[in-house]
C-alpha positions as a LaTeX table, in Angstrom:
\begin{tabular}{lrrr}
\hline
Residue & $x$ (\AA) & $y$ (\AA) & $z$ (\AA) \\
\hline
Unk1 & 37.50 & 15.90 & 13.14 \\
Unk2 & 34.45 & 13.48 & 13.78 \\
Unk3 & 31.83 & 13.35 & 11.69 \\
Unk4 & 28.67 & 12.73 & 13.64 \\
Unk5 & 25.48 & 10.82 & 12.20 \\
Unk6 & 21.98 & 12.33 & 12.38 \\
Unk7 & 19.22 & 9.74 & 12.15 \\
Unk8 & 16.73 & 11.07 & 10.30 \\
Unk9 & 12.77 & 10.70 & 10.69 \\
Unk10 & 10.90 & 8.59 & 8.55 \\
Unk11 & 9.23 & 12.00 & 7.31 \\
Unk12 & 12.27 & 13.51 & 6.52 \\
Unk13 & 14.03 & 10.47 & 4.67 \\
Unk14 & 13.64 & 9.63 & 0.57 \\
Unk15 & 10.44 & 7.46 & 0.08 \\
Unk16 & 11.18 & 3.42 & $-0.39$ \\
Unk17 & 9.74 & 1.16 & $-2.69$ \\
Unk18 & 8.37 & $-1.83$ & $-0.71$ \\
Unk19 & 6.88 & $-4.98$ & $-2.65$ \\
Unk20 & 3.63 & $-5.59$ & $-1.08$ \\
Unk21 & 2.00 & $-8.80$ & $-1.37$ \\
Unk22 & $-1.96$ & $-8.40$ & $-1.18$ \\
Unk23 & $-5.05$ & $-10.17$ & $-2.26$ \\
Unk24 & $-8.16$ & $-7.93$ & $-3.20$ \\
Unk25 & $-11.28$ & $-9.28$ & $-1.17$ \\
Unk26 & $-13.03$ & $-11.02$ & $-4.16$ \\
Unk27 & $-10.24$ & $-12.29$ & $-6.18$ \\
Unk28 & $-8.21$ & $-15.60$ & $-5.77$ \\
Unk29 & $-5.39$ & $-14.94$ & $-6.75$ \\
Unk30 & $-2.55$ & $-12.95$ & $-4.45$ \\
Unk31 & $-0.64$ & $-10.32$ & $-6.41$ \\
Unk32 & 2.89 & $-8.08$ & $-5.98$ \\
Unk33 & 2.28 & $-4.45$ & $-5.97$ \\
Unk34 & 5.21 & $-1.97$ & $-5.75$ \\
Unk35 & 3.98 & 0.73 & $-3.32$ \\
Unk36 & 6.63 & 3.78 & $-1.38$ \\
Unk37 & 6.72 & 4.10 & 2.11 \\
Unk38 & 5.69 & 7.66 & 1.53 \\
Unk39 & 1.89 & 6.12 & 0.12 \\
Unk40 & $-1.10$ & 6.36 & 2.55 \\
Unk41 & $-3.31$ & 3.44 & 2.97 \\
Unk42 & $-5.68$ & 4.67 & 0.76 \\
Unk43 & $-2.76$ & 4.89 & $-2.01$ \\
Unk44 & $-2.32$ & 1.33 & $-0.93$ \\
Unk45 & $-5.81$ & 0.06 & $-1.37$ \\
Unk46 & $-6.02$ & 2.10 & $-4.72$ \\
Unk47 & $-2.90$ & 0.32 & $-6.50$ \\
Unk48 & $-4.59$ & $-3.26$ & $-5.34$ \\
Unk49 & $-7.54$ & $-1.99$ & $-6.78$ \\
Unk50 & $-5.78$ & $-1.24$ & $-10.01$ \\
Unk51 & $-4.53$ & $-4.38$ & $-10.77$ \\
Unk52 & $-7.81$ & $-6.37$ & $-9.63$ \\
Unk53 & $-11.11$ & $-4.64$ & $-10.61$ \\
Unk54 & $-12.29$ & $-4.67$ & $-14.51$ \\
Unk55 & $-9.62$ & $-7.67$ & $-15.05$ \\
Unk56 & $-10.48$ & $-10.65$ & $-12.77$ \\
Unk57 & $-13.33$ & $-8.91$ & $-10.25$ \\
Unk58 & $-15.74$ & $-6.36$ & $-11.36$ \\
Unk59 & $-15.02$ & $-2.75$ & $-10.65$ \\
Unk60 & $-17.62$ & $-1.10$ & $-7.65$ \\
Unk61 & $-18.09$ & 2.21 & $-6.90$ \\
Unk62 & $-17.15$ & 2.06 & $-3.45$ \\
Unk63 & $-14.14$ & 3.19 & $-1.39$ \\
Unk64 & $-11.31$ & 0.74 & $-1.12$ \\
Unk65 & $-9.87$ & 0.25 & 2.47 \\
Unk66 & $-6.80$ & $-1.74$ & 3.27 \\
Unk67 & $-7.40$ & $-4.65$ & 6.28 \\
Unk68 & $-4.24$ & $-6.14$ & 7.80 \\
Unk69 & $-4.67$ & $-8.87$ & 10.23 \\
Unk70 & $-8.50$ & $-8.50$ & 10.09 \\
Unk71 & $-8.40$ & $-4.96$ & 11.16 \\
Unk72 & $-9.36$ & $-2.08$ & 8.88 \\
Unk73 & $-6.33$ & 0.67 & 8.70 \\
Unk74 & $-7.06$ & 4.27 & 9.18 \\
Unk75 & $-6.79$ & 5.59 & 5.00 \\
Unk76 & $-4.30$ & 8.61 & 5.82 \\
\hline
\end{tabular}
């Protein structure tokens, strides 16, 4: 018997941690964040956020958006 392989959909497969390298718009400094490939953009931009505002930047009260190569990524 043959076992055949089914190629799953992203959806359907076990979230993956991916190290993201980012820099938060004020700051200087670039950081590693551990996000899943299960997060949405806005997940993203909140876990940047996280380890930037109230520490090196100032905290605003404003939503946080995720740019990658100068264009601003839909948050879902």
């Amino acid at each position: 018997m043959t076992e055949q392989q089914i190629e799953l959909g992203i959806e359907d497969r076990a979230p993956e941690l991916v190290p993201l390298n980012a820099i938060f718009a004020t700051d200087f400094v670039q950081i590693l964040v551990p996000v899943t490939t299960a997060n949405t953009m806005a997940e993203v931009a909140a876990a940047v956020a996280h380890h930037v505002e109230g520490k090196r930047v100032r905290a605003l009260p404003y939503p946080k958006v995720v740019f990658h190569n100068g264009r601003k990524l839909p948050p879902r």
